[in-house]
PDB file as gemmi writes it, atoms N, CA and C in Angstrom:
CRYST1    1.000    1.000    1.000  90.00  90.00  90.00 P 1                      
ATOM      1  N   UNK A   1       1.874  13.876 -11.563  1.00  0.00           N  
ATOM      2  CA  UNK A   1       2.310  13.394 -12.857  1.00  0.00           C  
ATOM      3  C   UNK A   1       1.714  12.006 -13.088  1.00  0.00           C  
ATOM      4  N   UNK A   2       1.118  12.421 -14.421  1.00  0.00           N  
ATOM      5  CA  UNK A   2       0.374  10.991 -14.432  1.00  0.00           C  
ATOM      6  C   UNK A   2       1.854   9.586 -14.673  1.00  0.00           C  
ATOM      7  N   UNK A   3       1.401   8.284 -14.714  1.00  0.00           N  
ATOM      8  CA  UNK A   3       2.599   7.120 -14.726  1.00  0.00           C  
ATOM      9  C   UNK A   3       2.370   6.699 -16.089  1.00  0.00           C  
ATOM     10  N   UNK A   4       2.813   5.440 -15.881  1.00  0.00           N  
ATOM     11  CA  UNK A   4       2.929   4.495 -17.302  1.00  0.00           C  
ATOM     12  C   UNK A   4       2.342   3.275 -16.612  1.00  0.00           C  
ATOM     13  N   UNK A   5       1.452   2.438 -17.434  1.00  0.00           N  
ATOM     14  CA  UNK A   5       1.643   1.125 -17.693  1.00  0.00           C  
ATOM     15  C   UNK A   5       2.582   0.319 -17.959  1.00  0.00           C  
ATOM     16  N   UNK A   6       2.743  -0.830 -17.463  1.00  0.00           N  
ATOM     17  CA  UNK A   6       3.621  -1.555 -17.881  1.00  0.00           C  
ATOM     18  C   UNK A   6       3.401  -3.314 -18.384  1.00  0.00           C  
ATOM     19  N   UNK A   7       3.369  -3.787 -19.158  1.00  0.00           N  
ATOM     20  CA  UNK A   7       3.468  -4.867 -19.314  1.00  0.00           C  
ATOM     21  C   UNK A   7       4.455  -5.605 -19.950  1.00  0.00           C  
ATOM     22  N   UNK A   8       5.145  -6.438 -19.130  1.00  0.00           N  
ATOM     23  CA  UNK A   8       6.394  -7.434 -19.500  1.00  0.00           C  
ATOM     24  C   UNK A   8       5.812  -9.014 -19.733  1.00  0.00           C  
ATOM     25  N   UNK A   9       5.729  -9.190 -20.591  1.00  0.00           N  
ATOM     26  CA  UNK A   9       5.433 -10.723 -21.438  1.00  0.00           C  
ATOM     27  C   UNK A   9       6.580 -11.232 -21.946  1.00  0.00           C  
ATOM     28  N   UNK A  10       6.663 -12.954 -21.780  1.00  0.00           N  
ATOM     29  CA  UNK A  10       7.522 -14.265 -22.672  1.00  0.00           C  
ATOM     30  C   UNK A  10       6.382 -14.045 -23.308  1.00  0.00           C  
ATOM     31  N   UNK A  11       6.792 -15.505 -24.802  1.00  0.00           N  
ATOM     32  CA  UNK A  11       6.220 -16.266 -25.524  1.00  0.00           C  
ATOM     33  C   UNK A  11       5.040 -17.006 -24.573  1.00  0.00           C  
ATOM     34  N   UNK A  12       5.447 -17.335 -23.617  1.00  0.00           N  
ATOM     35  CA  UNK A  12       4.918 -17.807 -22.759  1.00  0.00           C  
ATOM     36  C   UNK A  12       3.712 -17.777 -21.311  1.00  0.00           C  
ATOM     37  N   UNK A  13       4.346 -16.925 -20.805  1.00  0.00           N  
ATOM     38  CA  UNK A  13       3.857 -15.934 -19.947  1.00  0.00           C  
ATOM     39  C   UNK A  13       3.798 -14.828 -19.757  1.00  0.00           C  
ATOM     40  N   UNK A  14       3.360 -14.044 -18.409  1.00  0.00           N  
ATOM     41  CA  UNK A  14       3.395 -12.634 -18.664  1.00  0.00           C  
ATOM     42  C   UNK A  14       4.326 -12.663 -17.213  1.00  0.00           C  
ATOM     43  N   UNK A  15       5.262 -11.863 -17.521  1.00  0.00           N  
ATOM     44  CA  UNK A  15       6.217 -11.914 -16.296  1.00  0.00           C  
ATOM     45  C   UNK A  15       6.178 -10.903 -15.735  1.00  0.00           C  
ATOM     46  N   UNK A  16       5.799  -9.567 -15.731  1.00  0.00           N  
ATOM     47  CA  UNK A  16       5.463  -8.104 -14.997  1.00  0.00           C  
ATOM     48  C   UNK A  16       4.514  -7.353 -15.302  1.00  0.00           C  
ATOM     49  N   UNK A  17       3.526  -6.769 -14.339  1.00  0.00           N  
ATOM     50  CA  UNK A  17       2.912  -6.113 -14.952  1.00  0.00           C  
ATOM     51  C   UNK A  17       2.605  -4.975 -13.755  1.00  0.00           C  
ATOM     52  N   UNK A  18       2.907  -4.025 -14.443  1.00  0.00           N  
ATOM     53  CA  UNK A  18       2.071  -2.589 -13.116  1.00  0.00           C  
ATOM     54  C   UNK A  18       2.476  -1.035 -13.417  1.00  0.00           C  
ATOM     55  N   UNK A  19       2.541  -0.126 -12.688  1.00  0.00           N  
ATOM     56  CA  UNK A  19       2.874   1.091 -12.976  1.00  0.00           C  
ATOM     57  C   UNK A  19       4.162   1.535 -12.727  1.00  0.00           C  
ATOM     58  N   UNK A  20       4.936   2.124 -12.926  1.00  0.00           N  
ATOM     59  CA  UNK A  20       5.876   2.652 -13.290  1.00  0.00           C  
ATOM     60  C   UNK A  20       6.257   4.458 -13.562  1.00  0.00           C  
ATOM     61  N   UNK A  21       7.084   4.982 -14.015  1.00  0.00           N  
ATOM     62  CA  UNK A  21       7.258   6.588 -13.761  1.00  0.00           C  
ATOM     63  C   UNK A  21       8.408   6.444 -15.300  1.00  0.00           C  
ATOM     64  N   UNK A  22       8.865   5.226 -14.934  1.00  0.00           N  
ATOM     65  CA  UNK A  22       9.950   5.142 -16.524  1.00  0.00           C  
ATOM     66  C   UNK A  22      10.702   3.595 -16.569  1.00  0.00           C  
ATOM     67  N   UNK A  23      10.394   3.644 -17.982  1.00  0.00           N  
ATOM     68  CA  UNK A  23      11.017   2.071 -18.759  1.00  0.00           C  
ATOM     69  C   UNK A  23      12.585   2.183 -19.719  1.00  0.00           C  
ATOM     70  N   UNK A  24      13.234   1.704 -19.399  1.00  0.00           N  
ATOM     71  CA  UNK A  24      14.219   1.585 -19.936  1.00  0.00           C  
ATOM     72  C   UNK A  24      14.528   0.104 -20.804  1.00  0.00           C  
ATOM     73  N   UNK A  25      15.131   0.319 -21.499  1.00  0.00           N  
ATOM     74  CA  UNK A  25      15.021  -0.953 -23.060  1.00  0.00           C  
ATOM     75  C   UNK A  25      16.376  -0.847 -23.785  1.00  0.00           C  
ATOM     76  N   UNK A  26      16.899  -1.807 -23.827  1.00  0.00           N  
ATOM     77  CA  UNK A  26      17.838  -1.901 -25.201  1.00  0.00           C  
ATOM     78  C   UNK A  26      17.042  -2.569 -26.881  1.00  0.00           C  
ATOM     79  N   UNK A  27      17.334  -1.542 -27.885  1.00  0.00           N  
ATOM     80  CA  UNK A  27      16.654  -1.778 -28.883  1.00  0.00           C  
ATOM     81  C   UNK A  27      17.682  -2.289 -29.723  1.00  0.00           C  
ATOM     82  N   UNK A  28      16.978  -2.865 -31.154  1.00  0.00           N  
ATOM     83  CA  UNK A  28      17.947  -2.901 -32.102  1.00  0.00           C  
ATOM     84  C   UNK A  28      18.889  -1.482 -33.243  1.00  0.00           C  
ATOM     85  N   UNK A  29      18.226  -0.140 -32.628  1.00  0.00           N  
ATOM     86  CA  UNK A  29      18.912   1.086 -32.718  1.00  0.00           C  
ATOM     87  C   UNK A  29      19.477   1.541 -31.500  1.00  0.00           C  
ATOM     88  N   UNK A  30      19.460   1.133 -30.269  1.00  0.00           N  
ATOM     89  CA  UNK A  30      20.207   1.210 -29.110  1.00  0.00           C  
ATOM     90  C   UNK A  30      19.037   1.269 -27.477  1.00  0.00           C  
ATOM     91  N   UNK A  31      19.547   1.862 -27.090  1.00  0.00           N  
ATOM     92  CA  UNK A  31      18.987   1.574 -25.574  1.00  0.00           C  
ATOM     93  C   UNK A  31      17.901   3.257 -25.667  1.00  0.00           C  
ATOM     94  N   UNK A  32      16.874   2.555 -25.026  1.00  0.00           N  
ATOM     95  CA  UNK A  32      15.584   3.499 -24.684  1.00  0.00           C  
ATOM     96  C   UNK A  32      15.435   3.939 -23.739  1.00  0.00           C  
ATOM     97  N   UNK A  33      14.791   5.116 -23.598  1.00  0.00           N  
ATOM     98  CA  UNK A  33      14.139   5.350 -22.485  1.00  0.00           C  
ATOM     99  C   UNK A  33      12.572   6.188 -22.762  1.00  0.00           C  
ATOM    100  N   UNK A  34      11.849   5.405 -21.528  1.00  0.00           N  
ATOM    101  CA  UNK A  34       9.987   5.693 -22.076  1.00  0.00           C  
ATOM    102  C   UNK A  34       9.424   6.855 -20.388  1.00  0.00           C  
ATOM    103  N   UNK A  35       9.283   7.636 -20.726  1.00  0.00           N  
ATOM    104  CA  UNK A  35       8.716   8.681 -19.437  1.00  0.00           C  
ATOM    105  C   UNK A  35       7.379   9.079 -19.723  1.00  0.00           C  
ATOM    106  N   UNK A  36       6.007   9.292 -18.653  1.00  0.00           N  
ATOM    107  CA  UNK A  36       4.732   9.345 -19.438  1.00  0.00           C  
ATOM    108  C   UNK A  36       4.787  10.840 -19.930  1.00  0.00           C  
ATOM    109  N   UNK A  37       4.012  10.071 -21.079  1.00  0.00           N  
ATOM    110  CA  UNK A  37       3.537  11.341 -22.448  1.00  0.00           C  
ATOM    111  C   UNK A  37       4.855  11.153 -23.287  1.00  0.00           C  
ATOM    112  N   UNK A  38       5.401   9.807 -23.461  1.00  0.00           N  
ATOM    113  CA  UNK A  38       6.115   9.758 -24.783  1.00  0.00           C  
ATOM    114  C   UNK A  38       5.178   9.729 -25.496  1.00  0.00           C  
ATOM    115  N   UNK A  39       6.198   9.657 -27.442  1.00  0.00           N  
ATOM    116  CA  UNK A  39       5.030  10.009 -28.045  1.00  0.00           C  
ATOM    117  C   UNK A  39       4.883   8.459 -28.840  1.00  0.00           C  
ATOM    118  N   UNK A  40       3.782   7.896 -29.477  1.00  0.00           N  
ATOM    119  CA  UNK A  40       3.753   6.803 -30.061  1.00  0.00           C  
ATOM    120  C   UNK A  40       4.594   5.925 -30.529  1.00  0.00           C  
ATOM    121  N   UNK A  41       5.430   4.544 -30.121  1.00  0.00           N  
ATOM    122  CA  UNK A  41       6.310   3.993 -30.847  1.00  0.00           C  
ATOM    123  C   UNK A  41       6.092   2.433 -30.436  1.00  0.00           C  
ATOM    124  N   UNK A  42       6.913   1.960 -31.923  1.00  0.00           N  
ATOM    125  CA  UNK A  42       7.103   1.099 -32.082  1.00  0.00           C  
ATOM    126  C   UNK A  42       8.504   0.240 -31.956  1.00  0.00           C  
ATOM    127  N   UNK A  43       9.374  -0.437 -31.404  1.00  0.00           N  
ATOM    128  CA  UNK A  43      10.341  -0.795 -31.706  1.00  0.00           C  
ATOM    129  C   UNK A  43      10.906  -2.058 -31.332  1.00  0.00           C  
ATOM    130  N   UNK A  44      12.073  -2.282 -32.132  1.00  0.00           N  
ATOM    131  CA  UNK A  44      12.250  -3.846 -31.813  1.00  0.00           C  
ATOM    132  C   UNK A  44      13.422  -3.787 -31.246  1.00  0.00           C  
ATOM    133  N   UNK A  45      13.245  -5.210 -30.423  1.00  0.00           N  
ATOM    134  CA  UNK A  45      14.491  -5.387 -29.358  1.00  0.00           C  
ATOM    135  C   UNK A  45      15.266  -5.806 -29.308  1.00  0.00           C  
ATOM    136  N   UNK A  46      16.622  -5.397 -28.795  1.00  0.00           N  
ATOM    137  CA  UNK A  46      17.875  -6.698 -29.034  1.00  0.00           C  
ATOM    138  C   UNK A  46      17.766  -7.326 -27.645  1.00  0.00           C  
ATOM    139  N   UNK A  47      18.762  -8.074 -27.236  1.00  0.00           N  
ATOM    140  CA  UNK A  47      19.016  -8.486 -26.423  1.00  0.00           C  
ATOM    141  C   UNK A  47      19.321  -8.263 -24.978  1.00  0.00           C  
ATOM    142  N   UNK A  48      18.676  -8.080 -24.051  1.00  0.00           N  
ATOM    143  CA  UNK A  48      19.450  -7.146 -22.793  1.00  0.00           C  
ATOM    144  C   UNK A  48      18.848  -6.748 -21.775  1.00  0.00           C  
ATOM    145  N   UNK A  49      18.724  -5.678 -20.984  1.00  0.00           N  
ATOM    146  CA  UNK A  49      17.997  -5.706 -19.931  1.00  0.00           C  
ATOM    147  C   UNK A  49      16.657  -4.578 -20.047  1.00  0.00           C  
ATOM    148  N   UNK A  50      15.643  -4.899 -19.326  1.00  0.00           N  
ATOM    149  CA  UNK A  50      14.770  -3.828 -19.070  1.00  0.00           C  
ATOM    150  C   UNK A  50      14.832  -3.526 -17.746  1.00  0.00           C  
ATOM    151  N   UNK A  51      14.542  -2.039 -17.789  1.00  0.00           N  
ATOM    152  CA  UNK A  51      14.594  -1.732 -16.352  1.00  0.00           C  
ATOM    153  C   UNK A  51      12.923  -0.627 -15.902  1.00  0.00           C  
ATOM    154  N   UNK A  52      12.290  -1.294 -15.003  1.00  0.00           N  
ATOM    155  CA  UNK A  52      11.537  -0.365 -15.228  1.00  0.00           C  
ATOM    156  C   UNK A  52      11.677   0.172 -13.446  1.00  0.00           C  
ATOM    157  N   UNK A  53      11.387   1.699 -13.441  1.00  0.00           N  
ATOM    158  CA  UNK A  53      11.468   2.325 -11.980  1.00  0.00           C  
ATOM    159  C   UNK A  53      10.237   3.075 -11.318  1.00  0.00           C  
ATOM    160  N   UNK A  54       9.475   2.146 -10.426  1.00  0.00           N  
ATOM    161  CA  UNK A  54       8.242   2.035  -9.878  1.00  0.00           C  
ATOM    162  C   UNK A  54       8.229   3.927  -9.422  1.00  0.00           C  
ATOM    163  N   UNK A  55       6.867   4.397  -8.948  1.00  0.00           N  
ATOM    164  CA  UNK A  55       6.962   5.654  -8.418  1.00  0.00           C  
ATOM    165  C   UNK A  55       8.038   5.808  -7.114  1.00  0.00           C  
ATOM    166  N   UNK A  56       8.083   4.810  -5.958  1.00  0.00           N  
ATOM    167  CA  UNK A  56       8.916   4.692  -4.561  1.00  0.00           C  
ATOM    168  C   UNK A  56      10.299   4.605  -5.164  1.00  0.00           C  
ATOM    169  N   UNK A  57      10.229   4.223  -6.616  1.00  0.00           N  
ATOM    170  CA  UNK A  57      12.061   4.585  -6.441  1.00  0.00           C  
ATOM    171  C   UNK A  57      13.075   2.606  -6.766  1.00  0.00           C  
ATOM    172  N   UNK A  58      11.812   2.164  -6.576  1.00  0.00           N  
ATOM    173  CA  UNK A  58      12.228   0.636  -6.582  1.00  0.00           C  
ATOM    174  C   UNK A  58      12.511   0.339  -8.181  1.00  0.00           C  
ATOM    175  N   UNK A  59      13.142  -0.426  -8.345  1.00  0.00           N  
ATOM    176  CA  UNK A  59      13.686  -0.946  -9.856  1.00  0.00           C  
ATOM    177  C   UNK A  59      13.354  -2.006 -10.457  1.00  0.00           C  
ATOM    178  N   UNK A  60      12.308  -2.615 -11.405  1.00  0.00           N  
ATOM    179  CA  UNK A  60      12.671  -4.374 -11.269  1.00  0.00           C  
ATOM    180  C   UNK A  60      13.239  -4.229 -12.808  1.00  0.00           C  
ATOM    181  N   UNK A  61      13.853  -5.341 -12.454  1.00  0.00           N  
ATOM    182  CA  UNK A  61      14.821  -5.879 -13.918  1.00  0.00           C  
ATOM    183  C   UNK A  61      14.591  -6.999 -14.422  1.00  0.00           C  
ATOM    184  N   UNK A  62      14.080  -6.878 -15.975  1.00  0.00           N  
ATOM    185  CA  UNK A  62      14.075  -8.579 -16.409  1.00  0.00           C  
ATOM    186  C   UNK A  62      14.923  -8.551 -17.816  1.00  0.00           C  
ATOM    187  N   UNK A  63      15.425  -9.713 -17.865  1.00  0.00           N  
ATOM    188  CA  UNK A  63      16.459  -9.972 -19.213  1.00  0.00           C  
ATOM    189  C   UNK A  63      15.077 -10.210 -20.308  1.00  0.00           C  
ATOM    190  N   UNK A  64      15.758  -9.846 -21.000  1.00  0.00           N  
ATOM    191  CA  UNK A  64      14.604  -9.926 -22.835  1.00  0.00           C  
ATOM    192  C   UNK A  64      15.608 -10.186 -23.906  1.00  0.00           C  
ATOM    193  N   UNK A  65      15.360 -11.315 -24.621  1.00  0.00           N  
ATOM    194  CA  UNK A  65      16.215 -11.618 -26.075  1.00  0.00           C  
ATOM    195  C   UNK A  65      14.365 -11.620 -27.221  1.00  0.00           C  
ATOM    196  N   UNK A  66      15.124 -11.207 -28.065  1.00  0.00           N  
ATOM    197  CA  UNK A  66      14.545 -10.752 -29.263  1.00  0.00           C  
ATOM    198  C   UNK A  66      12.776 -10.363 -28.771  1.00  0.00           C  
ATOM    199  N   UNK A  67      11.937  -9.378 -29.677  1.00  0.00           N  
ATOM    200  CA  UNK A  67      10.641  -9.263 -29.691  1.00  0.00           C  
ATOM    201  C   UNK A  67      10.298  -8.027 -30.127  1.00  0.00           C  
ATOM    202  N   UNK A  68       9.457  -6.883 -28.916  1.00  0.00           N  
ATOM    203  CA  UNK A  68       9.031  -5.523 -29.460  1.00  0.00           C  
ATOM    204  C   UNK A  68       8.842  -5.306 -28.236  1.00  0.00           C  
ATOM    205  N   UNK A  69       8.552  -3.463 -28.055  1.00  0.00           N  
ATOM    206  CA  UNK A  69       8.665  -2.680 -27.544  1.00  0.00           C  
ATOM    207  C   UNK A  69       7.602  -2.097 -28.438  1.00  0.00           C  
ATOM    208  N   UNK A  70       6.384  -1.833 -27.469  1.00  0.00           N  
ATOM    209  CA  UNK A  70       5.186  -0.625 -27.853  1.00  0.00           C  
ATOM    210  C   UNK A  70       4.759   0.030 -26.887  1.00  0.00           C  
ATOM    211  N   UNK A  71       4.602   1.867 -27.270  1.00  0.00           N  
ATOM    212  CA  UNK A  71       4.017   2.398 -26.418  1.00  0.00           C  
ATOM    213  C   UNK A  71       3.181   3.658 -27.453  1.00  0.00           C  
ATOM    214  N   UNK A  72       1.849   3.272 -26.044  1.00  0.00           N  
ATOM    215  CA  UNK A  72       0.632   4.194 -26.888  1.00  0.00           C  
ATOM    216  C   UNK A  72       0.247   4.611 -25.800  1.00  0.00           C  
ATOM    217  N   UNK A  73      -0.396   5.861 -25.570  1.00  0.00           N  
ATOM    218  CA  UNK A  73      -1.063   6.268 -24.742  1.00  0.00           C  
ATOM    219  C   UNK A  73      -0.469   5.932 -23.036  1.00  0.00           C  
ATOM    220  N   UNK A  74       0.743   6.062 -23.097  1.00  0.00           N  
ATOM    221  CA  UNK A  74       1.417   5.949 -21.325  1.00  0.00           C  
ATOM    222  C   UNK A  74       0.939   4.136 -21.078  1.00  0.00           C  
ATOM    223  N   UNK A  75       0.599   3.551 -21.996  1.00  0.00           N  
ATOM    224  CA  UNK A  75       0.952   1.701 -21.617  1.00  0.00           C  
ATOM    225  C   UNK A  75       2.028   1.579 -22.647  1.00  0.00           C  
ATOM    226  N   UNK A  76       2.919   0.959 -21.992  1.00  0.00           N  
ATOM    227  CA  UNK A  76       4.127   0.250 -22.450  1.00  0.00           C  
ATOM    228  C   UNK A  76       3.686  -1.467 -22.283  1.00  0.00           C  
ATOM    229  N   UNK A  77       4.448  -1.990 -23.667  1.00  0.00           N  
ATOM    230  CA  UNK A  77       3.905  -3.242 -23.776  1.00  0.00           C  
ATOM    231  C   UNK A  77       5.032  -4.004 -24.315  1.00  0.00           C  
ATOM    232  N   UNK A  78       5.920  -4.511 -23.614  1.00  0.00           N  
ATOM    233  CA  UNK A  78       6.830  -5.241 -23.891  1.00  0.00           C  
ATOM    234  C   UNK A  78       7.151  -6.727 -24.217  1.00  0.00           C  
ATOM    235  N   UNK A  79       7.140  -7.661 -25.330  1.00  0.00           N  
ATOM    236  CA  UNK A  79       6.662  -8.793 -25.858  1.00  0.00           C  
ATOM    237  C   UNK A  79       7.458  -9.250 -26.020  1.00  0.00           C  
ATOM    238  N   UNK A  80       8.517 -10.427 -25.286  1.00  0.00           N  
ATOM    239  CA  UNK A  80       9.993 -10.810 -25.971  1.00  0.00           C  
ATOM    240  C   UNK A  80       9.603 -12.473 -26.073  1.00  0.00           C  
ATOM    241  N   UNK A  81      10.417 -12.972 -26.873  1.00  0.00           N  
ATOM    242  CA  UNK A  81      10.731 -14.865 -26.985  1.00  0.00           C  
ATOM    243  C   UNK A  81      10.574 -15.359 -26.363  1.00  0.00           C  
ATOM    244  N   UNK A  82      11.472 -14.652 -25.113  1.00  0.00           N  
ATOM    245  CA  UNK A  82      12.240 -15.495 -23.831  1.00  0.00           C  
ATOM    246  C   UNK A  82      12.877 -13.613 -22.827  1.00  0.00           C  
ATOM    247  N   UNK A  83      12.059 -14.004 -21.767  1.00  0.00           N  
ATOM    248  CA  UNK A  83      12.112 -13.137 -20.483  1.00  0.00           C  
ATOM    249  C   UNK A  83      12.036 -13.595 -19.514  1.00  0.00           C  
ATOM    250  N   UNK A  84      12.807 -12.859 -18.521  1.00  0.00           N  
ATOM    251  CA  UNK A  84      12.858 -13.740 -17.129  1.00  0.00           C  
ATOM    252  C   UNK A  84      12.941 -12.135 -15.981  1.00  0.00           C  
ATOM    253  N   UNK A  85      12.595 -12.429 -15.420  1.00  0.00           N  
ATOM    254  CA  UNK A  85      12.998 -11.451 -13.952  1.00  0.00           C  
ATOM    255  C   UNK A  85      14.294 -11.807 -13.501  1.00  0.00           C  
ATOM    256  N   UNK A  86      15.268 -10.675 -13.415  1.00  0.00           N  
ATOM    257  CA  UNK A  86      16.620 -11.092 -13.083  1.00  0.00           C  
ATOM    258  C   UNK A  86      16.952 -10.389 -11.863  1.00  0.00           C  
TER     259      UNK A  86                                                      
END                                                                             
């Protein structure tokens, strides 16, 4: 099964970046979930956690207040204000 891309960006920096199997997101229509071969989206974020879960099963978590959520082609591209690894 092919994976996902992942990229976690601040305003600032880029705070994660690598492959993944699935992304999880709280949006401003509610909480997401991204598995490869979703289909094209766009969306914006509220406040809260991302979770993304590497192929081994490992988890990393970073807090995100306000930004977007894009995924095209199995890269996920996550762009918030203010993110941190929690």
């Amino acid at each position: 099964m092919a994976g996902l891309s992942v990229n976690v960006v601040s305003a600032d920096q880029q705070i994660w970046a690598g492959e993944a199997v699935q992304v999880t997101a709280r949006t401003t229509e509610g909480e997401i979930g991204i598995l490869p071969g979703h289909e094209p989206l766009l969306a914006i974020l509220a406040s809260g956690q991302v979770r993304v879960r590497q192929g081994d099963g490992t988890i990393v978590e970073a807090s995100a207040e306000d930004g977007f959520l894009s995924v095209e082609n199995d890269t996920v591209t996550i762009v918030s204000r203010n993110a941190a690894l929690a």
